[in-house]
MARLUMMAR-734852 format. One line per 2 residues: their letters; for each residue x, y, z of N, C-alpha, C. Coordinates in Angstrom, 2 decimals, decimal comma. Layout:
<seros>
a	X Y Z X Y Z X Y Z  ...
</seros>
This chain:
<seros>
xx	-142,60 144,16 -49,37 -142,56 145,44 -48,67 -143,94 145,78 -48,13  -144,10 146,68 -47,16 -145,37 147,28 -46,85 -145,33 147,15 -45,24
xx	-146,53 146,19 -45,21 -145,93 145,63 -43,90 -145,51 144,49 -43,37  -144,92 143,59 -44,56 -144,45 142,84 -43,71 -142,79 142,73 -44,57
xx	-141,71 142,50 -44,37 -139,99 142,87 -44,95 -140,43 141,52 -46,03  -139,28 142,24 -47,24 -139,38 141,26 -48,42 -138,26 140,42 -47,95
xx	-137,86 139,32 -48,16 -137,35 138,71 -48,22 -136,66 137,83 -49,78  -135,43 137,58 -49,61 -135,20 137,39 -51,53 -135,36 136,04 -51,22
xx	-135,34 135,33 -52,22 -135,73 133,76 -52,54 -134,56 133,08 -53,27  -133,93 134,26 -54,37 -132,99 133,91 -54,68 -131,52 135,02 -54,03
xx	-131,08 134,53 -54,23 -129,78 135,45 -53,29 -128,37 135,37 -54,37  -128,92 135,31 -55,38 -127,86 135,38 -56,58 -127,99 137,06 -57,47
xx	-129,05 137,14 -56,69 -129,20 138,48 -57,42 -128,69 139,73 -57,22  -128,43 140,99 -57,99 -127,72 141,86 -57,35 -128,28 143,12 -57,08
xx	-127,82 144,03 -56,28 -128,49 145,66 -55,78 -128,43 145,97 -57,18  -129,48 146,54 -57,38 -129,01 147,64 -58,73 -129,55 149,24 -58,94
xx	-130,07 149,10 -57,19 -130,75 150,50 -56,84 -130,23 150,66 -55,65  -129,86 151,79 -54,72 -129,90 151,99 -53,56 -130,80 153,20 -53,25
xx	-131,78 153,71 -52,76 -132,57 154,29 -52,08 -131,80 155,11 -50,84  -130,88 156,33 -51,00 -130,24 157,52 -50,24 -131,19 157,80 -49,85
xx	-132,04 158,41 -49,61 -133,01 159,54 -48,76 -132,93 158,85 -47,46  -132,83 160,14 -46,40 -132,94 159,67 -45,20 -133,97 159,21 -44,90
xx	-134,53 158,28 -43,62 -135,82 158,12 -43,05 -136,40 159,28 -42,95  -138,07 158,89 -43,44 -139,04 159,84 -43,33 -139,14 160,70 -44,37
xx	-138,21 160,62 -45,37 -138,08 161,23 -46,76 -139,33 160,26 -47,95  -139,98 159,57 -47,54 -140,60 158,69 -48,44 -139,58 157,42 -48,64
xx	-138,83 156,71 -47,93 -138,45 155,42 -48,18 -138,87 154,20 -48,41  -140,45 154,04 -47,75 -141,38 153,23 -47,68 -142,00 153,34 -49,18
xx	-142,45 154,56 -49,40 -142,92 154,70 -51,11 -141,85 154,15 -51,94  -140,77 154,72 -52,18 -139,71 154,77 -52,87 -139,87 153,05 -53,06
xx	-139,30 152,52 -52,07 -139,17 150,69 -51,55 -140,26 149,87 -52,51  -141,63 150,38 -52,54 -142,05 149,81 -53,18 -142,27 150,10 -54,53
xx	-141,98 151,38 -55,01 -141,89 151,71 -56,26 -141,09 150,81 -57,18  -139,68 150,84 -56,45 -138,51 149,97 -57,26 -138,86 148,30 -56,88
xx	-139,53 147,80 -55,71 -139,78 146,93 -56,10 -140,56 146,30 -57,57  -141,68 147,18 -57,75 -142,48 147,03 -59,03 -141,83 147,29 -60,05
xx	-140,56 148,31 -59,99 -140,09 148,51 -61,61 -138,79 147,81 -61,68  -138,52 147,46 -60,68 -137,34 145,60 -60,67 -137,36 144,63 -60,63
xx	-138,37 144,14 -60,02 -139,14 142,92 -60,18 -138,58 142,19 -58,86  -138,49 142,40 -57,59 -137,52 141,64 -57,00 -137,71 142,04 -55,64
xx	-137,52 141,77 -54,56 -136,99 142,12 -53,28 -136,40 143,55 -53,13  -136,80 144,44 -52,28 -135,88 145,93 -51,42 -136,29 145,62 -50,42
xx	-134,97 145,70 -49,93 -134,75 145,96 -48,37 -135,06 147,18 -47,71  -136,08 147,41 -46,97 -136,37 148,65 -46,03 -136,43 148,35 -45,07
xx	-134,97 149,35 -44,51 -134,58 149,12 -43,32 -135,64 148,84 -41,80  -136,01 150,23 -42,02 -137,65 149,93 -40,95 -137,96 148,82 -41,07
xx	-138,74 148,16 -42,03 -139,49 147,14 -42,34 -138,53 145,78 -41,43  -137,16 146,40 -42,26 -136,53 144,78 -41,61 -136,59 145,14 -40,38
xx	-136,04 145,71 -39,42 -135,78 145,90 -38,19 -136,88 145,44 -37,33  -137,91 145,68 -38,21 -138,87 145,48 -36,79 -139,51 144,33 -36,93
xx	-139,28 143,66 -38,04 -140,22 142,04 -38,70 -139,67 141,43 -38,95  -137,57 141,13 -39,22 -137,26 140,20 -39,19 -137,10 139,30 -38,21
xx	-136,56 138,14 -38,33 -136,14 136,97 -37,39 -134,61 137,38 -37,08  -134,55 136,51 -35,38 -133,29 137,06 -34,59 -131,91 137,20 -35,03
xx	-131,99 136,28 -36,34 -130,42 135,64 -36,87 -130,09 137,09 -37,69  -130,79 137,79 -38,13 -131,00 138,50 -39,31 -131,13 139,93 -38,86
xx	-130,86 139,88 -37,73 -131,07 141,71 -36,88 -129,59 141,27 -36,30  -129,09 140,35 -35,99 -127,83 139,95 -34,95 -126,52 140,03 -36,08
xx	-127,35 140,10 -37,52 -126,15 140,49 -38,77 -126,16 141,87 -38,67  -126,98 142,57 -38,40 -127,36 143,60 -38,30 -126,22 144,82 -37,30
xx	-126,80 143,77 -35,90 -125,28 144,58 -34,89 -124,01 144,10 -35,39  -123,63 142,68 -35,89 -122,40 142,45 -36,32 -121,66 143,52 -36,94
xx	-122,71 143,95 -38,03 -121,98 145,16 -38,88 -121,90 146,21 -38,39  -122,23 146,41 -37,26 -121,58 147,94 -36,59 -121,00 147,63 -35,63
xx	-120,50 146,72 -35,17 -119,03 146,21 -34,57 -118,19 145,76 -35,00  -118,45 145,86 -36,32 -117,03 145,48 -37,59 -116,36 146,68 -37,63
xx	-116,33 147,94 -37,25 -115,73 149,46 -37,30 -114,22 148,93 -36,90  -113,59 149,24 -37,73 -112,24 149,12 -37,87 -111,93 147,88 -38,62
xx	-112,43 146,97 -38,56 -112,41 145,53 -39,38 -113,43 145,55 -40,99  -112,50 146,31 -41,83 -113,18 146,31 -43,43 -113,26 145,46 -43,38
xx	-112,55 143,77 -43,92 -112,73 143,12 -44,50 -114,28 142,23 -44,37  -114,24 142,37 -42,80 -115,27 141,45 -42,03 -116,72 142,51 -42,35
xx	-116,42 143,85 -42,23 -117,66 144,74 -42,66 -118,24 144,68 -44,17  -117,50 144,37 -45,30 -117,57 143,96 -46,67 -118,55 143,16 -46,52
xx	-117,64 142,08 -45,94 -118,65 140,82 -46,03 -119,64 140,90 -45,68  -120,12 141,29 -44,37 -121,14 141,46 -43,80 -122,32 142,23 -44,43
xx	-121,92 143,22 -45,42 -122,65 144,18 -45,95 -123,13 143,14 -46,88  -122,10 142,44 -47,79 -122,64 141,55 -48,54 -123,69 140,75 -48,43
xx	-123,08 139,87 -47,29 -124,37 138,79 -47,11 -125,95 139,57 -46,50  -125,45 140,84 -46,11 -127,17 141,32 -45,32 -127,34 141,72 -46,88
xx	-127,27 142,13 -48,01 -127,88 142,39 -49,09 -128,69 141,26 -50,17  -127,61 140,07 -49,56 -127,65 139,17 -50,75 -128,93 139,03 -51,33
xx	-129,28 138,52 -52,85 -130,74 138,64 -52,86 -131,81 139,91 -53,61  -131,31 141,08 -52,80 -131,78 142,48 -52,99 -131,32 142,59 -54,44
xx	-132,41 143,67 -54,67 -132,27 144,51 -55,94 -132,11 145,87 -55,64  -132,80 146,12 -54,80 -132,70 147,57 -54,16 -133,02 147,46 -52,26
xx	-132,25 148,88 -51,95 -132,01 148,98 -50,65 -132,42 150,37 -50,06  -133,43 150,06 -48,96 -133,25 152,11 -48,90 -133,94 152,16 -47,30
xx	-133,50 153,31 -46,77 -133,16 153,60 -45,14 -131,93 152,98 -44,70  -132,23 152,80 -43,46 -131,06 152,67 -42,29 -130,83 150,95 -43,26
xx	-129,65 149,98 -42,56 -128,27 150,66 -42,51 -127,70 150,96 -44,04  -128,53 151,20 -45,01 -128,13 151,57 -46,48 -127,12 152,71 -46,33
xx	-128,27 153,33 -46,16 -128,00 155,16 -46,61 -126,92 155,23 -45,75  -126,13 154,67 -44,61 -124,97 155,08 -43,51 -123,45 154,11 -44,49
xx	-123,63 153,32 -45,60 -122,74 152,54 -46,28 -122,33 152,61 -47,57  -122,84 154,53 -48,39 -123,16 154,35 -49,14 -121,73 154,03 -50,20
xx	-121,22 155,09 -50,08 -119,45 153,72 -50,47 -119,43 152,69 -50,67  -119,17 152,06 -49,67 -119,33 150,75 -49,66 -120,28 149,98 -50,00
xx	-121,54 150,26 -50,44 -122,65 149,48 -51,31 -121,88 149,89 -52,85  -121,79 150,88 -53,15 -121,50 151,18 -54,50 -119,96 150,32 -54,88
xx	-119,01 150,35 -53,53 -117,35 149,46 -54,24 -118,01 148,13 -54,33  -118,96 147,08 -53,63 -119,65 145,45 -53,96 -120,17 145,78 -54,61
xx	-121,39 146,54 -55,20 -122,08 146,62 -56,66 -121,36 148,05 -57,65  -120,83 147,94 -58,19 -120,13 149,14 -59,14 -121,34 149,68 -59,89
xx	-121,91 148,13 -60,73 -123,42 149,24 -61,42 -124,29 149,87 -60,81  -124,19 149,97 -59,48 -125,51 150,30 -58,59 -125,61 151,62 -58,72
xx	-127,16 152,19 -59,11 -127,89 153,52 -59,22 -127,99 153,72 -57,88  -128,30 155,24 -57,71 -128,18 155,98 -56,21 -129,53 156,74 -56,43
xx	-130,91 156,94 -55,91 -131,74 157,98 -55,92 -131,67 158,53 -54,28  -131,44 159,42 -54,38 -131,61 160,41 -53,20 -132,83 161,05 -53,52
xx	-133,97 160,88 -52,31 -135,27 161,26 -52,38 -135,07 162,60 -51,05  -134,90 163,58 -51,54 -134,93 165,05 -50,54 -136,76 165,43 -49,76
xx	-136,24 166,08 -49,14 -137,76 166,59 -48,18 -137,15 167,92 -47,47  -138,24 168,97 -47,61 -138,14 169,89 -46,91 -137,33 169,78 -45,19
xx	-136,23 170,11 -44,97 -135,93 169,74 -43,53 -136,82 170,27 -42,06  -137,79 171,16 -42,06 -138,16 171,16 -41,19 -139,50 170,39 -40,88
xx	-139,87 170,38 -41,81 -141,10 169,44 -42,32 -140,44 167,61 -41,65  -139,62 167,65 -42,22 -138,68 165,99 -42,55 -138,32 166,08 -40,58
xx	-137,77 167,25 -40,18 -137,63 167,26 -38,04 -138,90 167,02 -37,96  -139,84 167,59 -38,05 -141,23 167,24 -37,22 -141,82 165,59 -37,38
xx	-141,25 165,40 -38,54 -141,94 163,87 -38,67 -141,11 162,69 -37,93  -139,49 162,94 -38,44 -138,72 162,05 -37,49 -138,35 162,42 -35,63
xx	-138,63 163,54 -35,21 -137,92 163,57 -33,81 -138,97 162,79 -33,09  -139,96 162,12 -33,29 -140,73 161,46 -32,13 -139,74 160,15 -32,27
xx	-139,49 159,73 -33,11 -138,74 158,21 -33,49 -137,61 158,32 -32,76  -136,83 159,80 -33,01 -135,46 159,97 -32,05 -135,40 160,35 -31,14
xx	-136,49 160,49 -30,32 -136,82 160,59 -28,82 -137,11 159,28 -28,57  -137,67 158,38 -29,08 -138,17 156,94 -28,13 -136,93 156,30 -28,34
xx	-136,55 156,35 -29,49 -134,45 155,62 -29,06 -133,97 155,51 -28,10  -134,47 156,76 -27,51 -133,54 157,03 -26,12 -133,86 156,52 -24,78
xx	-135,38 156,18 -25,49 -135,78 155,87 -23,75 -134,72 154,42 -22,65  -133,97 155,19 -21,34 -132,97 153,86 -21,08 -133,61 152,66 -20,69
xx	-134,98 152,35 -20,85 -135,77 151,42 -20,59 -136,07 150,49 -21,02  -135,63 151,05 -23,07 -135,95 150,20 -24,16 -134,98 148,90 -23,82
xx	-133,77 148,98 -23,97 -133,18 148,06 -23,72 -133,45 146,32 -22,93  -133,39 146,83 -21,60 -134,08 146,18 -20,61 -135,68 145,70 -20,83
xx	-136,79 146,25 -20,99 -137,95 146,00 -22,01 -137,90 144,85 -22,83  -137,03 144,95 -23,79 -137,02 144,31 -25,37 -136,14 142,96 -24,23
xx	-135,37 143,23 -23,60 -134,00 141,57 -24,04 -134,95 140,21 -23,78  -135,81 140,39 -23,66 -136,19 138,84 -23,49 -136,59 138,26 -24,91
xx	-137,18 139,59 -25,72 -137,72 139,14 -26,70 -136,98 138,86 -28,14  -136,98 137,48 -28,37 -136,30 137,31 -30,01 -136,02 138,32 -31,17
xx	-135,40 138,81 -31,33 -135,11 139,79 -32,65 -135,42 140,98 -32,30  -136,23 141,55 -31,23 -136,50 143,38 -30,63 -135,58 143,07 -29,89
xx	-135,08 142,12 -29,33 -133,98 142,28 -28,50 -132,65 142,70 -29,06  -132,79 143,08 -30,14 -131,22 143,93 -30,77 -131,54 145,58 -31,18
xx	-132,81 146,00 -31,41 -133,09 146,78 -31,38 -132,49 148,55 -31,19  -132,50 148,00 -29,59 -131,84 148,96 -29,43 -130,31 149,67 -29,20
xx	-129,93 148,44 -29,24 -128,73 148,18 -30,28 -128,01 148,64 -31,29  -129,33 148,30 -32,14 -128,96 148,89 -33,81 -129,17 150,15 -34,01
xx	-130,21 150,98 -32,88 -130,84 152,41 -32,93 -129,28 152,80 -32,58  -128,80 152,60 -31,45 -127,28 153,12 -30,93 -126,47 153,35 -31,87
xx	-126,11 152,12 -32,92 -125,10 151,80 -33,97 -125,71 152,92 -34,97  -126,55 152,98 -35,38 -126,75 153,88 -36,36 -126,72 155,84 -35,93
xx	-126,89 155,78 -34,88 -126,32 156,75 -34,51 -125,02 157,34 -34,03  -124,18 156,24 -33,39 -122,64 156,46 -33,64 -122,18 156,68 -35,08
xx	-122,61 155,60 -35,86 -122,30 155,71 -37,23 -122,38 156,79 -37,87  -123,74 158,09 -37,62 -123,91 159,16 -38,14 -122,96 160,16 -37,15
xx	-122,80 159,93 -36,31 -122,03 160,75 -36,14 -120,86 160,62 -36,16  -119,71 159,34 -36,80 -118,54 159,26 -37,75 -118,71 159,93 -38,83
xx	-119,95 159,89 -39,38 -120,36 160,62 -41,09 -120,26 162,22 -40,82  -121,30 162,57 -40,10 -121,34 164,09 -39,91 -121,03 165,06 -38,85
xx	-120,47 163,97 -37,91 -119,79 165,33 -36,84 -120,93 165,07 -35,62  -120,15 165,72 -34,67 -121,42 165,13 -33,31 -121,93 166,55 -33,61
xx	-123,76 166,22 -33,26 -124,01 167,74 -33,57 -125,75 167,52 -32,80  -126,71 168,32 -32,18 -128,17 168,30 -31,86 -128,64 168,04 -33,03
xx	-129,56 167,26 -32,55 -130,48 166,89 -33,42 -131,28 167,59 -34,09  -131,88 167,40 -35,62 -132,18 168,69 -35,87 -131,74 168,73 -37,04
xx	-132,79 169,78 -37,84 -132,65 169,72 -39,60 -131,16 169,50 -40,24  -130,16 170,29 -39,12 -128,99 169,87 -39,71 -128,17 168,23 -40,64
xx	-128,77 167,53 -39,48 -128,19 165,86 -39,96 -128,93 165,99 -41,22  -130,34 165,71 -42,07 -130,71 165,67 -43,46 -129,66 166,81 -44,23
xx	-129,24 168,26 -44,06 -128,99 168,88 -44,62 -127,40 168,14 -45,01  -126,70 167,75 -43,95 -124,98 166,83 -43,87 -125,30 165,65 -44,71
xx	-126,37 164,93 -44,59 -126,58 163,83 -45,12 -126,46 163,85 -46,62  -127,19 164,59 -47,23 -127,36 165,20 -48,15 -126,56 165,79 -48,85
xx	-125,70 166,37 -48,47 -124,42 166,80 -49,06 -123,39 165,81 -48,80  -123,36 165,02 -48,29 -122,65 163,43 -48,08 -123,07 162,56 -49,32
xx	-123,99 162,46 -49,58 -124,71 161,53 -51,15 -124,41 162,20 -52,27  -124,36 163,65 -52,10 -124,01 164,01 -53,62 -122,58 164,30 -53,86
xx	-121,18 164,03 -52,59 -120,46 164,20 -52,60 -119,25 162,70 -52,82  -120,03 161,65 -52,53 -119,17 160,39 -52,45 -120,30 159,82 -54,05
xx	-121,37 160,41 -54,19 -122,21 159,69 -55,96 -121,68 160,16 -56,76  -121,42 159,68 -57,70 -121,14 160,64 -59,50 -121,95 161,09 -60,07
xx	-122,13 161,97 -60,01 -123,63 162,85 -60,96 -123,92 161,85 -62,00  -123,17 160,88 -63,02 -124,32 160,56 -63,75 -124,42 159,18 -63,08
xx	-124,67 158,19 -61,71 -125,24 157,90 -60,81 -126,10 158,00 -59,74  -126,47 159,14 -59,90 -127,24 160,26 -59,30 -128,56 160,83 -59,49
xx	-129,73 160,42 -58,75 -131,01 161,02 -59,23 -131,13 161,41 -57,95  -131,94 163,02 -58,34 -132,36 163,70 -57,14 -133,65 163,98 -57,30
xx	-134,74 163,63 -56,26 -136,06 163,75 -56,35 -137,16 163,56 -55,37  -138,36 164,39 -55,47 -138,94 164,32 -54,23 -140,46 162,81 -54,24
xx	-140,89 162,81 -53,66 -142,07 161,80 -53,57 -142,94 161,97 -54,52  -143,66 163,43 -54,15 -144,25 163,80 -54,94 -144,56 163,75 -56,51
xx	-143,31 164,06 -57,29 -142,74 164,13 -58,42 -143,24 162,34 -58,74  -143,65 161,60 -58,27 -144,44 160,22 -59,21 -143,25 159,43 -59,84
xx	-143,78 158,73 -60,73 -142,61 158,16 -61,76 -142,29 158,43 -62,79  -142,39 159,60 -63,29 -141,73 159,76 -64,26 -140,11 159,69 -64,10
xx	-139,50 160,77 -62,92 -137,78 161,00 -63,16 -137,40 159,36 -62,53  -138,47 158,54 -61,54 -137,59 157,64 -61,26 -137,21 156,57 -62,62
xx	-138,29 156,10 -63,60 -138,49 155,45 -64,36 -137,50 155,64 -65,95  -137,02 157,04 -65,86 -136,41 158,07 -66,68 -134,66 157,87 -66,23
xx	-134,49 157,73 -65,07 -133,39 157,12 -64,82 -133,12 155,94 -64,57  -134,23 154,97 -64,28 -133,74 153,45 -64,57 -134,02 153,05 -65,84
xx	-134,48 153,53 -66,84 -134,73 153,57 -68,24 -136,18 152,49 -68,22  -136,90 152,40 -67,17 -138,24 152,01 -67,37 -139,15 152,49 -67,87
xx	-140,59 151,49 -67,96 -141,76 151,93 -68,86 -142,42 152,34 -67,44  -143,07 153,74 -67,51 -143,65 154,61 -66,40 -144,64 152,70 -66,09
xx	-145,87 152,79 -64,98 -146,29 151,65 -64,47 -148,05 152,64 -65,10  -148,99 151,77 -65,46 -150,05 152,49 -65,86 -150,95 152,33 -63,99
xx	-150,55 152,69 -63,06 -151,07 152,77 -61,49 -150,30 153,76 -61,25  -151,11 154,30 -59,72 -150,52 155,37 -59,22 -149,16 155,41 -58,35
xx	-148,36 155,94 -58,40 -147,00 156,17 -57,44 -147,37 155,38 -55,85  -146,83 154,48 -55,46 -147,38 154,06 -54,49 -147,31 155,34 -52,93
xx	-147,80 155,00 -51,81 -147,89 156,11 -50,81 -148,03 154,83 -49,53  -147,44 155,96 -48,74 -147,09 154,92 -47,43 -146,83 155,98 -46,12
xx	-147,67 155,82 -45,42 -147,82 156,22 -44,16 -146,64 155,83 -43,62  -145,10 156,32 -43,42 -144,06 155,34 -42,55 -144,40 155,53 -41,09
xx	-144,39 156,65 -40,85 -144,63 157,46 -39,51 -145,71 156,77 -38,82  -146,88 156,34 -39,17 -147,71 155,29 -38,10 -147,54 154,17 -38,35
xx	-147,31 153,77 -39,32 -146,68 152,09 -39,44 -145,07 151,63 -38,53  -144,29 152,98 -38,50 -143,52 152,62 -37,36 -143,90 152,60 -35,89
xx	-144,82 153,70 -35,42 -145,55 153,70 -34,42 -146,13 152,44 -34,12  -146,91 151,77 -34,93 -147,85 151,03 -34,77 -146,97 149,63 -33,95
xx	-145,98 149,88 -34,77 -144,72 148,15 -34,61 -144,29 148,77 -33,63  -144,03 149,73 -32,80 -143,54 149,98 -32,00 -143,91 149,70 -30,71
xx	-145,37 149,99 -30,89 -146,37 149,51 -29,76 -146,39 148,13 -29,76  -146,97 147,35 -30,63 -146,73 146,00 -30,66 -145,50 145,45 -30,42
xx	-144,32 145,86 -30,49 -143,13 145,56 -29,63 -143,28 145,82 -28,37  -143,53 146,68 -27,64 -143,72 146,81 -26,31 -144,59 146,20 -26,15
xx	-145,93 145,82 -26,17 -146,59 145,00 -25,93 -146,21 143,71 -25,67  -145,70 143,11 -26,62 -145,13 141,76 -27,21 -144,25 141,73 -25,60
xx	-143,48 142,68 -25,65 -142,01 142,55 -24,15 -142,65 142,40 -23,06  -143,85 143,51 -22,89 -144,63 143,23 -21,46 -145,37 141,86 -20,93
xx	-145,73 141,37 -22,21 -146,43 140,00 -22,07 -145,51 138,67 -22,07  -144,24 138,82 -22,75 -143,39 138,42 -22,00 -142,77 138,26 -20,82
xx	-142,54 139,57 -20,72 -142,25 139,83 -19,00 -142,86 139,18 -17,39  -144,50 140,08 -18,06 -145,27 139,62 -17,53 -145,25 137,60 -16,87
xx	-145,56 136,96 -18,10 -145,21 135,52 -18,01 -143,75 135,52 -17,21  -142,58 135,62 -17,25 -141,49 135,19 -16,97 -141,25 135,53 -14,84
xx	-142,52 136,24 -15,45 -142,06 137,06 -13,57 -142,99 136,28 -12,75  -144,87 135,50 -13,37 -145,51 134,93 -13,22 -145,33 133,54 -12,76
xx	-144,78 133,06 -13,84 -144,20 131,49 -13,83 -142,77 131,76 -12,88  -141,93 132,58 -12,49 -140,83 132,64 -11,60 -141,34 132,47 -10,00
xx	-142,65 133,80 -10,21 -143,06 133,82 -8,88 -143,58 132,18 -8,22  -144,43 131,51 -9,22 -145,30 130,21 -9,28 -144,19 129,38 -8,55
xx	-143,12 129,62 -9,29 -142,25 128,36 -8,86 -141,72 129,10 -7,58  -141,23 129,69 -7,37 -140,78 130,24 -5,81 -141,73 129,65 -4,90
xx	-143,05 129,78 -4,90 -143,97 129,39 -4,20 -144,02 128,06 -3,91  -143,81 127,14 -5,58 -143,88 125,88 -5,21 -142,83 125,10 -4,24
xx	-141,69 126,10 -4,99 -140,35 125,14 -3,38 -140,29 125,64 -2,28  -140,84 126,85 -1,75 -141,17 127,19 -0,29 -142,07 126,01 0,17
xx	-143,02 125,75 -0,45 -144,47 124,73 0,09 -143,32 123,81 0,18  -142,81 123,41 -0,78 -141,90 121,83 -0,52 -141,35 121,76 0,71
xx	-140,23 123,16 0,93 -139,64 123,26 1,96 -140,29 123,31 2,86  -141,52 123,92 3,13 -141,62 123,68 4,51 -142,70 122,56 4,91
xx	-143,00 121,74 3,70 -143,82 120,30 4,16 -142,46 119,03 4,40  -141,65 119,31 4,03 -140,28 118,67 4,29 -140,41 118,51 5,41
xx	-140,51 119,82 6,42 -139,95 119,63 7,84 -141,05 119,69 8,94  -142,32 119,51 8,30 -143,41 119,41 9,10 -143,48 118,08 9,49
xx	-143,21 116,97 9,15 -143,44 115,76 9,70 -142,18 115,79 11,28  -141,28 116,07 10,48 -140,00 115,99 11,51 -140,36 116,66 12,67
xx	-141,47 117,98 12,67 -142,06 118,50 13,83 -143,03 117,81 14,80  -143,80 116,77 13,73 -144,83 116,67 14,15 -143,77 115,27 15,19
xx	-142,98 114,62 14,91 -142,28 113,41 15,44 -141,62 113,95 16,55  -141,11 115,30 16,81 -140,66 115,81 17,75 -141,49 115,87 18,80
xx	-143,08 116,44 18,73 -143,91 116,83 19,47 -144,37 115,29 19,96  -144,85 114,51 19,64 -144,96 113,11 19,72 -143,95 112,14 20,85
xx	-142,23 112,54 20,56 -141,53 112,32 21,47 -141,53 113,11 23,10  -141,76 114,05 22,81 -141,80 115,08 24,43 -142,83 114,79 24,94
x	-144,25 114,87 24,20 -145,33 114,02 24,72 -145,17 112,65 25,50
</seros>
């Protein structure tokens, strides 16, 4: 975790945490907390989205074009977990059912945040979603090329969960009452960042860690990959329009040294 996505090694292993809090609630902290007190791989969503490889974002849209097809969405949920010990952000927190019917033992922490506090930090992220540019931008490039994609899917998806509605403190407040309504209270930890490890460690029945609660900037570390994705597309681009133009050039020259001799044999004959 951090900045670059964990990846499991073994894939026999099972969720035994899921990480509810919406993005921007501390998911990035959280992610690595339970990594240290599980010993193992979490999946954060951010993290994957923007650093995995193409095969592994393209499981990604699969599962939000499985809508209406459970069986194929099961699976799918399955194999994008396999491995994990814990899971937290996007597409977790939109499956949470369905993570809990494939793992039955699986713990739920819902990490809460003030909602207006929690709008100011996420609406820059849900304004650049939108831009209709992203799309077009990203497709050349391996694995950002689903991107925006998956930004789409996860927002249809929330709004199957909570109703079409503006954006805006409301969705954390629906969300939120969505986790404590499909969890069983004694599956259930509710808690903020702040609060350290004691309640998380207290409900996975761990030994507190003698270091500090980890902390994680998500908000410029998504920024940051964000830019470097656009970057990455332009310099792509750039090249593809470069080397297109190059070659246009080169078969015009062909073409018209083709038919310069044939001129020059014409002029030669009338002479």
């Amino acid at each position: 975790m951090g900045a670059s996505p964990s990846i499991p090694r073994d894939r026999s292993r099972q969720l035994q945490v899921i990480g509810a809090g919406y993005g921007r609630t501390g998911t990035s902290a959280i992610s690595m907390a339970l990594e240290k007190l599980l010993d193992g791989p979490v999946m954060h969503g951010g993290t994957q989205i923007l650093a995995r490889e193409d095969a592994y974002l393209k499981k990604l849209v699969d599962l939000q074009r499985s809508r209406g097809d459970r069986p194929r969405m099961m699976r799918l949920l399955r194999e994008i977990t396999a491995g994990f010990v814990g899971i937290t952000d996007q597409p977790g927190i939109l499956y949470i059912p369905e993570l809990m019917e494939l793992y039955p033992d699986v713990k739920v922490v819902l990490v809460t945040r003030d909602p207006e506090k929690w709008w100011k930090s996420i609406e820059p992220v849900a304004k650049n979603v939108q831009f209709w540019w992203l799309k077009p931008l990203l497709f050349p490039v391996p694995a950002l090329r689903w991107i925006p994609e998956i930004f789409q899917g996860f927002i249809a998806r929330n709004r199957s969960l909570y109703g079409d509605m503006k954006p805006g403190i409301e969705l954390l407040k629906r969300h939120n009452a969505h986790i404590r309504k499909v969890v069983p209270k004694e599956r259930l930890l509710e808690m903020e960042v702040h609060e350290g490890w004691e309640p998380l460690c207290k409900f996975l029945g761990k030994p507190i860690p003698d270091e500090p609660f980890p902390r994680s900037n998500e908000a410029a570390a998504v920024q940051q990959r964000f830019k470097e994705a656009v970057i990455t597309a332009f310099i792509i681009w750039v090249s593809i329009i470069s080397f297109t133009s190059m070659g246009i050039y080169v078969m015009y020259s062909l073409y018209i040294l083709s038919f310069q001799p044939q001129e020059e044999a014409r002029v030669e004959i009338l002479a």
